[in-house]
PDBQT receptor file of N, H, CA, C and O in Angstrom, charges set to zero:
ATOM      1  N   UNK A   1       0.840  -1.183   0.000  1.00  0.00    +0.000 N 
ATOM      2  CA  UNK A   1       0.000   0.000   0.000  1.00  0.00    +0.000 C 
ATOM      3  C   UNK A   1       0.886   1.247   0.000  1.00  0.00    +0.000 C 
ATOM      4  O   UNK A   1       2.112   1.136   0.004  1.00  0.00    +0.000 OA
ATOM      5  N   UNK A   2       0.302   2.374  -0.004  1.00  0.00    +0.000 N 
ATOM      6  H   UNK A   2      -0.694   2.464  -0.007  1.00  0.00    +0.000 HD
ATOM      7  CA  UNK A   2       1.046   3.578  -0.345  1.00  0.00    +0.000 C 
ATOM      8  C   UNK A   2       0.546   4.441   0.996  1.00  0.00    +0.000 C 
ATOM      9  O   UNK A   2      -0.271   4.153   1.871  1.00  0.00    +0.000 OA
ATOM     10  N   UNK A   3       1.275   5.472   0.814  1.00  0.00    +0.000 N 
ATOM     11  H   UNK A   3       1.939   5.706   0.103  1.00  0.00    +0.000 HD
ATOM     12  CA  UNK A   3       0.951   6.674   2.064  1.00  0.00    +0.000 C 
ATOM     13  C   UNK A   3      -0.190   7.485   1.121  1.00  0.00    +0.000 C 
ATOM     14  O   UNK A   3      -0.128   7.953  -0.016  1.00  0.00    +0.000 OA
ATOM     15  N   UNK A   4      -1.274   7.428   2.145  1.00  0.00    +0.000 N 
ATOM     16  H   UNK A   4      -1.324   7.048   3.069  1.00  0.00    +0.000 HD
ATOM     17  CA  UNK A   4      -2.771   8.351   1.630  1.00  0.00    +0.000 C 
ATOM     18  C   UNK A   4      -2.532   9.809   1.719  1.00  0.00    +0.000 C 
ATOM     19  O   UNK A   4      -3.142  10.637   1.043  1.00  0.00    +0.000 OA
ATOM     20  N   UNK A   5      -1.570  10.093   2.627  1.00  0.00    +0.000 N 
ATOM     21  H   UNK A   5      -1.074   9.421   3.176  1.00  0.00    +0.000 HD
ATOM     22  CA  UNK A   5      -1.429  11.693   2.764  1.00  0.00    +0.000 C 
ATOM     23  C   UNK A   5      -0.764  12.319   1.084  1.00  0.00    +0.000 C 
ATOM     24  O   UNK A   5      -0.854  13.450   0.607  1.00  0.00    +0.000 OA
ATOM     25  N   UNK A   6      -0.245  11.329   0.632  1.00  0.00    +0.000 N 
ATOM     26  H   UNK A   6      -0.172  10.410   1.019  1.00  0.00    +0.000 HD
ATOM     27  CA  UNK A   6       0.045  11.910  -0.720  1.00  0.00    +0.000 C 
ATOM     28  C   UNK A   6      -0.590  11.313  -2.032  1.00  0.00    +0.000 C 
ATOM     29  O   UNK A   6       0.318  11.230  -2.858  1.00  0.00    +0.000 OA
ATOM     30  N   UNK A   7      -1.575  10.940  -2.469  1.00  0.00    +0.000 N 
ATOM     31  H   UNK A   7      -2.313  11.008  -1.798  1.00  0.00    +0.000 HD
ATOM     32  CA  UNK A   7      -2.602  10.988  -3.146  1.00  0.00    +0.000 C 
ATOM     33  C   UNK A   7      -3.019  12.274  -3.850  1.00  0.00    +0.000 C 
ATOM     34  O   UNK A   7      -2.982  13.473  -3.573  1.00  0.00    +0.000 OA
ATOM     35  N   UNK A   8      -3.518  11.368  -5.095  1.00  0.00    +0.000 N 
ATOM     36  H   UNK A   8      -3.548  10.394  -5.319  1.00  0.00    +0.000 HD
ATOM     37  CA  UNK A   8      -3.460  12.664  -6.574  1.00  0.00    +0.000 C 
ATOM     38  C   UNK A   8      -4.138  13.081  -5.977  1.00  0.00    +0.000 C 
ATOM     39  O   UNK A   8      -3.958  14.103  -5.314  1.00  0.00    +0.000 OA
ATOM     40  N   UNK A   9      -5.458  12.208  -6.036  1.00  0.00    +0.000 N 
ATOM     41  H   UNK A   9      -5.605  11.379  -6.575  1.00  0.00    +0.000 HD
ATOM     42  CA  UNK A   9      -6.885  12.181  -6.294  1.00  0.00    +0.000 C 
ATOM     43  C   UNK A   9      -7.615  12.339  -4.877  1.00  0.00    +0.000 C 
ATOM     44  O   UNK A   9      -6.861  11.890  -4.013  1.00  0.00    +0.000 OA
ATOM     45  N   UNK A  10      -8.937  12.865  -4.269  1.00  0.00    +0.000 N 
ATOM     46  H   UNK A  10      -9.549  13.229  -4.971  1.00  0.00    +0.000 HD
ATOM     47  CA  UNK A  10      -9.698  12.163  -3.348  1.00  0.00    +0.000 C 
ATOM     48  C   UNK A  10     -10.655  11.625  -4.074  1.00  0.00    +0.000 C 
ATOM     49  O   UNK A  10     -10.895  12.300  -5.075  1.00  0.00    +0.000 OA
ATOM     50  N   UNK A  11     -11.501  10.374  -3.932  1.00  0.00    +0.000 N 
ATOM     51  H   UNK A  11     -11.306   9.826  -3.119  1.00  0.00    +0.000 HD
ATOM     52  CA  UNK A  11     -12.469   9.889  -4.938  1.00  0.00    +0.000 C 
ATOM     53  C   UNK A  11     -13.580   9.992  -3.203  1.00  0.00    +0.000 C 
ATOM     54  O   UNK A  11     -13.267   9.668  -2.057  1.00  0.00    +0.000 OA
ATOM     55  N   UNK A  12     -14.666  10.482  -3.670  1.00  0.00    +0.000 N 
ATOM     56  H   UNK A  12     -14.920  10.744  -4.601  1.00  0.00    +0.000 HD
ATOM     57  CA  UNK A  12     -15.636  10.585  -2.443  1.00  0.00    +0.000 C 
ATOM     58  C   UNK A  12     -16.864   9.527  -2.957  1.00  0.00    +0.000 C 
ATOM     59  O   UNK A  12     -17.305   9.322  -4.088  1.00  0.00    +0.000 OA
ATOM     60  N   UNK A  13     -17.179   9.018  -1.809  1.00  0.00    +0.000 N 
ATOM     61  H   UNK A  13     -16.821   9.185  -0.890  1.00  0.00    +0.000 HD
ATOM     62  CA  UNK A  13     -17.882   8.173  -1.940  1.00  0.00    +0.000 C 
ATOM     63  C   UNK A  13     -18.280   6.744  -0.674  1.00  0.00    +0.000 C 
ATOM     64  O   UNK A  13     -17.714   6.512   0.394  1.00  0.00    +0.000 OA
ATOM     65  N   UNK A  14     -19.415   6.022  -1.313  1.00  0.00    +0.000 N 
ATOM     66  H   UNK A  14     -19.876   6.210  -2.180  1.00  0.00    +0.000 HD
ATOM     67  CA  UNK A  14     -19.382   5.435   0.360  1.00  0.00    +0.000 C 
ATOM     68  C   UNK A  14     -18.660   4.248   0.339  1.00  0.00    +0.000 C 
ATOM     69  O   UNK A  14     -18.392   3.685  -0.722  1.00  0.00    +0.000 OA
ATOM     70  N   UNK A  15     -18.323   3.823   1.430  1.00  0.00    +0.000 N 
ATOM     71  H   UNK A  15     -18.540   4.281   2.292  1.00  0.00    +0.000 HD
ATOM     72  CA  UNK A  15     -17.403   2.637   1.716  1.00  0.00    +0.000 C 
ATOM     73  C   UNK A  15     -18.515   1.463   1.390  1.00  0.00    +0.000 C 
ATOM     74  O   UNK A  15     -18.235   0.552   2.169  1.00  0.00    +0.000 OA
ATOM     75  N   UNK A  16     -19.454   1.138   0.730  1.00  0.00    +0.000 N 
ATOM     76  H   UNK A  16     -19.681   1.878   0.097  1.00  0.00    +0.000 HD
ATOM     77  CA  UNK A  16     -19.931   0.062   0.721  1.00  0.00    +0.000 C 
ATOM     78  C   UNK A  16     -20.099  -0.099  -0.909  1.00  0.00    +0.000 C 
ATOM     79  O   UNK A  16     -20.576   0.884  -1.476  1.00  0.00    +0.000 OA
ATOM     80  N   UNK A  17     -19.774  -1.177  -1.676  1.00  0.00    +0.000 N 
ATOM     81  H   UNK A  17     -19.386  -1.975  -1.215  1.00  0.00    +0.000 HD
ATOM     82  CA  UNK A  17     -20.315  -1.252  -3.257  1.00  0.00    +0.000 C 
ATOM     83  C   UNK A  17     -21.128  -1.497  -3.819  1.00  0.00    +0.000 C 
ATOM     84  O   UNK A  17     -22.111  -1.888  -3.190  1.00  0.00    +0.000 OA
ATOM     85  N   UNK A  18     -21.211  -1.428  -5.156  1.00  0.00    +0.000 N 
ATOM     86  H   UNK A  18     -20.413  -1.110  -5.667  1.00  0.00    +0.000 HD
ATOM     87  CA  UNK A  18     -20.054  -1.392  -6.072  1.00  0.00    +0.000 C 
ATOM     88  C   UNK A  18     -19.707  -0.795  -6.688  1.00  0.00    +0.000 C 
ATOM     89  O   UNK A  18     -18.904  -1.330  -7.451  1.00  0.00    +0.000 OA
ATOM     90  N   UNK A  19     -19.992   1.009  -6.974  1.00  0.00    +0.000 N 
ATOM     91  H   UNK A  19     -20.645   1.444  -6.354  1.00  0.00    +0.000 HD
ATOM     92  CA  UNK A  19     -20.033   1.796  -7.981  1.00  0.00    +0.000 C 
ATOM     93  C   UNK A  19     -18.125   2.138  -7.362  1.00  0.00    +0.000 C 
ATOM     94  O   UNK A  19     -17.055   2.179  -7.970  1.00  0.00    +0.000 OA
ATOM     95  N   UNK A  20     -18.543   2.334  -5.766  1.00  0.00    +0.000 N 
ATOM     96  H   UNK A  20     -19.412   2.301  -5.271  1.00  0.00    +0.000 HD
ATOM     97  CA  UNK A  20     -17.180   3.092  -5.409  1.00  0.00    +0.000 C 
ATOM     98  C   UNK A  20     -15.936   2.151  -5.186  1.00  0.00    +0.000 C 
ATOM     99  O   UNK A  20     -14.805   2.521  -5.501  1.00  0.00    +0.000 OA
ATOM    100  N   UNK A  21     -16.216   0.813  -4.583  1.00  0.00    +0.000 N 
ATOM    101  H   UNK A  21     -17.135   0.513  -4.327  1.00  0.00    +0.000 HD
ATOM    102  CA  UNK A  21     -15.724   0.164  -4.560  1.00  0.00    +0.000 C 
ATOM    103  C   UNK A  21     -15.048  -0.766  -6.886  1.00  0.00    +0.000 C 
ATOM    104  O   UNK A  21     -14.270  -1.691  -7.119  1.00  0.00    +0.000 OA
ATOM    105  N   UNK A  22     -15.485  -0.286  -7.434  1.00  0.00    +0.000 N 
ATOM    106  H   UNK A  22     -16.117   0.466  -7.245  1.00  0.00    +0.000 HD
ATOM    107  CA  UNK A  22     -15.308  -0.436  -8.669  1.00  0.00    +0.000 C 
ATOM    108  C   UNK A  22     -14.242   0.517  -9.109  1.00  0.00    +0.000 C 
ATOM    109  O   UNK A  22     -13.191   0.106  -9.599  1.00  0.00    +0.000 OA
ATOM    110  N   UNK A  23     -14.512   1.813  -8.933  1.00  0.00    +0.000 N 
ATOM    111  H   UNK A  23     -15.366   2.146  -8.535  1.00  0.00    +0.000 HD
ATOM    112  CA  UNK A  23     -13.848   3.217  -9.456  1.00  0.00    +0.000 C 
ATOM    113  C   UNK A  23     -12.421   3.240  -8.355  1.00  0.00    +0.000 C 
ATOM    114  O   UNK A  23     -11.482   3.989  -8.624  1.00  0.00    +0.000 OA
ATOM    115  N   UNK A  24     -12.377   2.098  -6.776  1.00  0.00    +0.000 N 
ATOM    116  H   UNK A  24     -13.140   1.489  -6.557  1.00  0.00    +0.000 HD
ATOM    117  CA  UNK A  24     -11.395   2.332  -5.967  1.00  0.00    +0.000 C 
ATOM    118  C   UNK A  24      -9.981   1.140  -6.764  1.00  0.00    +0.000 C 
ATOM    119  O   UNK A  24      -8.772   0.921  -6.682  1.00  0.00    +0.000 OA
ATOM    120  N   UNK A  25     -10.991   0.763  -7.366  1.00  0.00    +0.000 N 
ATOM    121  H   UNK A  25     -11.972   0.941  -7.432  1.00  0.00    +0.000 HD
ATOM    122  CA  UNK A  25      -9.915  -0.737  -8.230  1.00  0.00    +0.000 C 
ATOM    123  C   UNK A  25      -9.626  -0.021  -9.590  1.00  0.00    +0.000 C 
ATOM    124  O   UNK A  25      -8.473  -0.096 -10.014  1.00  0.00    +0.000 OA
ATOM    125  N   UNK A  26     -10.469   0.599 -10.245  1.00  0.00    +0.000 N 
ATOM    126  H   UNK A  26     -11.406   0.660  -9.900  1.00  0.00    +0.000 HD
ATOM    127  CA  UNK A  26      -9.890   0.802 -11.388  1.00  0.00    +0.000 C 
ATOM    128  C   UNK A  26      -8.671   1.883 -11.246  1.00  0.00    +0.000 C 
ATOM    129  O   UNK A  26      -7.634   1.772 -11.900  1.00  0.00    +0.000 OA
ATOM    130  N   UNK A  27      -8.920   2.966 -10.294  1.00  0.00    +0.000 N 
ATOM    131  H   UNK A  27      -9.763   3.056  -9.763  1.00  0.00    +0.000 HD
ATOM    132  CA  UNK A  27      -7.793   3.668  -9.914  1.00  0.00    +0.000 C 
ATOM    133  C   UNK A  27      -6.805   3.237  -9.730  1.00  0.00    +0.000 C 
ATOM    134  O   UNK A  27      -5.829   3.783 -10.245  1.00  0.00    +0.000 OA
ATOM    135  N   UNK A  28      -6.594   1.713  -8.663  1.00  0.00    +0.000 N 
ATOM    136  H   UNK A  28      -7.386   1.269  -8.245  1.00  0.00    +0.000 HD
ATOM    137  CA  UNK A  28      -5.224   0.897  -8.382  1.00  0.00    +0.000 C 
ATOM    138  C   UNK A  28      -4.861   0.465  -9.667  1.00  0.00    +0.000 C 
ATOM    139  O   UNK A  28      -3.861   0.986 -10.161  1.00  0.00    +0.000 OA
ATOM    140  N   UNK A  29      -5.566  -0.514 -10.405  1.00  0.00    +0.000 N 
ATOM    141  H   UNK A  29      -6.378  -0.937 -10.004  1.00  0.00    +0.000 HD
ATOM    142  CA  UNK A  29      -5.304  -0.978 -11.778  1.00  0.00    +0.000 C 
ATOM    143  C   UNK A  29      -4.215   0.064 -12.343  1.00  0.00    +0.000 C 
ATOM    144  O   UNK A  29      -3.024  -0.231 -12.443  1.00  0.00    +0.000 OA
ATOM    145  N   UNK A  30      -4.717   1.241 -12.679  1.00  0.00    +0.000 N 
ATOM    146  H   UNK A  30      -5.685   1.481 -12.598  1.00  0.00    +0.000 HD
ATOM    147  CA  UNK A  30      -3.902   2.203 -13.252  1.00  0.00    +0.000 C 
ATOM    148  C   UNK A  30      -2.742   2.818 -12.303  1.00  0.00    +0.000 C 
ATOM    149  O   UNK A  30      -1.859   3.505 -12.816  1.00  0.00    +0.000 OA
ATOM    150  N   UNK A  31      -2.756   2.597 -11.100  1.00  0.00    +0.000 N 
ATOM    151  H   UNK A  31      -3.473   2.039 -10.683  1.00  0.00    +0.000 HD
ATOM    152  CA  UNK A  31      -1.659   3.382 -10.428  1.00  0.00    +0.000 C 
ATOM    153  C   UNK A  31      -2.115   4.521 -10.538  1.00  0.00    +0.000 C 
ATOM    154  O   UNK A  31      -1.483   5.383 -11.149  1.00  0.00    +0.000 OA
ATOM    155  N   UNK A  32      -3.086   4.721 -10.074  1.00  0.00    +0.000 N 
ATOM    156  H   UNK A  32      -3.599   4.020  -9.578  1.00  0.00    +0.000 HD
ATOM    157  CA  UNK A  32      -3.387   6.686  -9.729  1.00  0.00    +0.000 C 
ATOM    158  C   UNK A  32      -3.480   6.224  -8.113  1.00  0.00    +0.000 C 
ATOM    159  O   UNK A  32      -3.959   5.201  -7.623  1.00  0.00    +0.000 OA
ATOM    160  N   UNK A  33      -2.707   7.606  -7.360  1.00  0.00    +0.000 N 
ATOM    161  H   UNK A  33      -2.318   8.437  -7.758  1.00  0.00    +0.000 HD
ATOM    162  CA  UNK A  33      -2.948   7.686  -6.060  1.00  0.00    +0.000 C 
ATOM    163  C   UNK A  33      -4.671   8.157  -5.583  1.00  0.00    +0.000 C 
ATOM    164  O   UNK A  33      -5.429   8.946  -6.147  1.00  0.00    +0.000 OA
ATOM    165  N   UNK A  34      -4.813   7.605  -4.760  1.00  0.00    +0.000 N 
ATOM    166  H   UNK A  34      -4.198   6.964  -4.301  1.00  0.00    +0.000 HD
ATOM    167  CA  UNK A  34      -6.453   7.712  -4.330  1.00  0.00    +0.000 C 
ATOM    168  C   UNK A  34      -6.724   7.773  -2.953  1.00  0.00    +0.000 C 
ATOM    169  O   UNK A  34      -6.573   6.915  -2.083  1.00  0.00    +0.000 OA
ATOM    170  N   UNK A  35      -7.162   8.960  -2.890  1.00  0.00    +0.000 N 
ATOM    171  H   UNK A  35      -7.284   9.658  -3.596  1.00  0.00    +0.000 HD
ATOM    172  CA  UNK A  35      -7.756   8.697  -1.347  1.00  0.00    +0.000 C 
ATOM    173  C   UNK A  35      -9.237   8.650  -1.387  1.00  0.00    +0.000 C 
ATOM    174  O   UNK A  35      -9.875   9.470  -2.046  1.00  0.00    +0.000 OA
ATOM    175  N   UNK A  36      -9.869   7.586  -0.607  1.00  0.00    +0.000 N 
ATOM    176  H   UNK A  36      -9.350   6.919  -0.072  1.00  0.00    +0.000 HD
ATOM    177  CA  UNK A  36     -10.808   7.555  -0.133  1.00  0.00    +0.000 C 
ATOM    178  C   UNK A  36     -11.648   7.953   1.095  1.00  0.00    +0.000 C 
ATOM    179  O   UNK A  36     -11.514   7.476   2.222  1.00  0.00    +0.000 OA
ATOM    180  N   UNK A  37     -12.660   9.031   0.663  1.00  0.00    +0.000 N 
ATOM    181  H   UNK A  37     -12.769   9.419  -0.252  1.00  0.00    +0.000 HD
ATOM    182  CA  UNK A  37     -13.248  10.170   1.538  1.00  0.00    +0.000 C 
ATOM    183  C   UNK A  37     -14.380   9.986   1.459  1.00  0.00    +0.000 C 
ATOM    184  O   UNK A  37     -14.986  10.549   0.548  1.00  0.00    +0.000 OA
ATOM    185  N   UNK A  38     -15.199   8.992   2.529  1.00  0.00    +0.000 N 
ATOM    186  H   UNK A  38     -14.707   8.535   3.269  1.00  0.00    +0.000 HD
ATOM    187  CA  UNK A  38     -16.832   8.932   2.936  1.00  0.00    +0.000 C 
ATOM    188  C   UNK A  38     -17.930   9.876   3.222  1.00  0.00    +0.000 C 
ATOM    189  O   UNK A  38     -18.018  10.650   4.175  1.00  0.00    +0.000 OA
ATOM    190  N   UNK A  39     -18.809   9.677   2.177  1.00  0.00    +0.000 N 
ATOM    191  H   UNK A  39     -18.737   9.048   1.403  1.00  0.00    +0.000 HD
ATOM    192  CA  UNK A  39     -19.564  11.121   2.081  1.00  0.00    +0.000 C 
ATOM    193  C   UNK A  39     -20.771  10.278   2.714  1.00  0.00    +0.000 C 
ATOM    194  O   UNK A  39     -20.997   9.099   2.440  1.00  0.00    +0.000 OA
ATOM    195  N   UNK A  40     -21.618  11.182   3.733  1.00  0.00    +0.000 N 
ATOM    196  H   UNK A  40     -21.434  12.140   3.955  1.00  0.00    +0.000 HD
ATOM    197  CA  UNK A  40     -22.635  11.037   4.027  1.00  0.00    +0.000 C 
ATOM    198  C   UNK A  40     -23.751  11.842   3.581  1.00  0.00    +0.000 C 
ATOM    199  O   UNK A  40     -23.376  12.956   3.215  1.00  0.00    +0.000 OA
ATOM    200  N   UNK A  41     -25.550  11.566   3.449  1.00  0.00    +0.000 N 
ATOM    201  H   UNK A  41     -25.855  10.662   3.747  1.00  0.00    +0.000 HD
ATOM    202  CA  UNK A  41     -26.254  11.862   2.763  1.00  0.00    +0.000 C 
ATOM    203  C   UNK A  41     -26.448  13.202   3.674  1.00  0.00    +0.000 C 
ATOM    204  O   UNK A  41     -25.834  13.400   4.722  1.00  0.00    +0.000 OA
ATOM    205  N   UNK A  42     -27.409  14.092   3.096  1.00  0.00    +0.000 N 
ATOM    206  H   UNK A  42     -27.908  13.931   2.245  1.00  0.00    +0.000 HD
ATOM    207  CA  UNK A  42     -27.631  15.375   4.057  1.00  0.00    +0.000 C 
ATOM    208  C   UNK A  42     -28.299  15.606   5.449  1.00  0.00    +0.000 C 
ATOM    209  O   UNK A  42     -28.177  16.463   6.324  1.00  0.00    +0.000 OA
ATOM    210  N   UNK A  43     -29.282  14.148   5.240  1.00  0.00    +0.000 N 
ATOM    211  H   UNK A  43     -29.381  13.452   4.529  1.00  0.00    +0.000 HD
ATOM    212  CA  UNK A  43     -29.835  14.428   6.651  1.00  0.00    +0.000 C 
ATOM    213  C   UNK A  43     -28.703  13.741   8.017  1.00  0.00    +0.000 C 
ATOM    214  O   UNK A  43     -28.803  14.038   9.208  1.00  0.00    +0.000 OA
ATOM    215  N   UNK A  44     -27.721  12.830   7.439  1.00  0.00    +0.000 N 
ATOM    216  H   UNK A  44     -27.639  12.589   6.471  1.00  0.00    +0.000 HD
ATOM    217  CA  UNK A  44     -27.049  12.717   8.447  1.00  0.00    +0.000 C 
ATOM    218  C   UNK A  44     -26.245  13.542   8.874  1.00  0.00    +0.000 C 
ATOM    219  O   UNK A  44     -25.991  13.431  10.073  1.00  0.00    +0.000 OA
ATOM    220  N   UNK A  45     -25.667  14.463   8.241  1.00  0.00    +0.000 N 
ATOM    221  H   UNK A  45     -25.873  14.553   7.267  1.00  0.00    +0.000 HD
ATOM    222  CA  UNK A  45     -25.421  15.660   8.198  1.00  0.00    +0.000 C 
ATOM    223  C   UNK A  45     -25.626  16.941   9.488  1.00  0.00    +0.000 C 
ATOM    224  O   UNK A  45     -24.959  17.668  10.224  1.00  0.00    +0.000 OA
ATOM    225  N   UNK A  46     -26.726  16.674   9.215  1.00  0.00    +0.000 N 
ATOM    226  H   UNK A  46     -27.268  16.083   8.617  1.00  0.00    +0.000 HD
ATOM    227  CA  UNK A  46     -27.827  17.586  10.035  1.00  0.00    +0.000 C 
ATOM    228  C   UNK A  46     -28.174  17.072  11.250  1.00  0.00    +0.000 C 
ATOM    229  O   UNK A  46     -28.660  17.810  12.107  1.00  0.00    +0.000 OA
ATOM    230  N   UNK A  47     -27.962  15.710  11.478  1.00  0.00    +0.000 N 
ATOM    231  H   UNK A  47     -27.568  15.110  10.781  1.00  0.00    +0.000 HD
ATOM    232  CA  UNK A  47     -28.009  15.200  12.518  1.00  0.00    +0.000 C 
ATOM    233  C   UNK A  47     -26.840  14.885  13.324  1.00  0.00    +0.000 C 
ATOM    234  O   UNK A  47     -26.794  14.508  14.495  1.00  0.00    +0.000 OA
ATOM    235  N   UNK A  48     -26.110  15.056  12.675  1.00  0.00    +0.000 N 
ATOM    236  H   UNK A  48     -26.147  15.362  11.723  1.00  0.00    +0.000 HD
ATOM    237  CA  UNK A  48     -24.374  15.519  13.427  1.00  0.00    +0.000 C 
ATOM    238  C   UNK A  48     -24.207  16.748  14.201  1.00  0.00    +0.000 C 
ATOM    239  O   UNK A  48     -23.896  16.935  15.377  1.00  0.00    +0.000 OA
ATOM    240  N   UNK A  49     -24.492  17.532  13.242  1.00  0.00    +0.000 N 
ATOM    241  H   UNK A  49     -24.745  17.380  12.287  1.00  0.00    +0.000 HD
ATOM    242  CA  UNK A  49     -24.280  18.980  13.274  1.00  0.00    +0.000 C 
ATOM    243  C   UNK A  49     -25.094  19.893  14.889  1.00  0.00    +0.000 C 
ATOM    244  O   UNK A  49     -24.984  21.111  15.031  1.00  0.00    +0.000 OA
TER     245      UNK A  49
């Protein structure tokens, strides 16, 4: 694995698949650095906040 602090890319998205989990492989495939950054929907959001 690589150090995340230096990553091209952030790819946002949720930790569960397969759209993100797809786009987190095709990135490795190619060797692009990637960080992965979990986005939550708005009302959880709001319920943080």
């Amino acid at each position: 694995m690589f150090d995340q602090s230096n990553a091209l890319l952030t790819l946002l998205g949720s930790n569960s698949p397969p759209v993100t989990g797809e786009m987190e492989n095709y990135l490795r495939l190619k060797q692009i650095l990637c960080r992965l950054e979990s986005m939550q929907c708005p009302a959880a959001r709001e319920l943080t906040a």
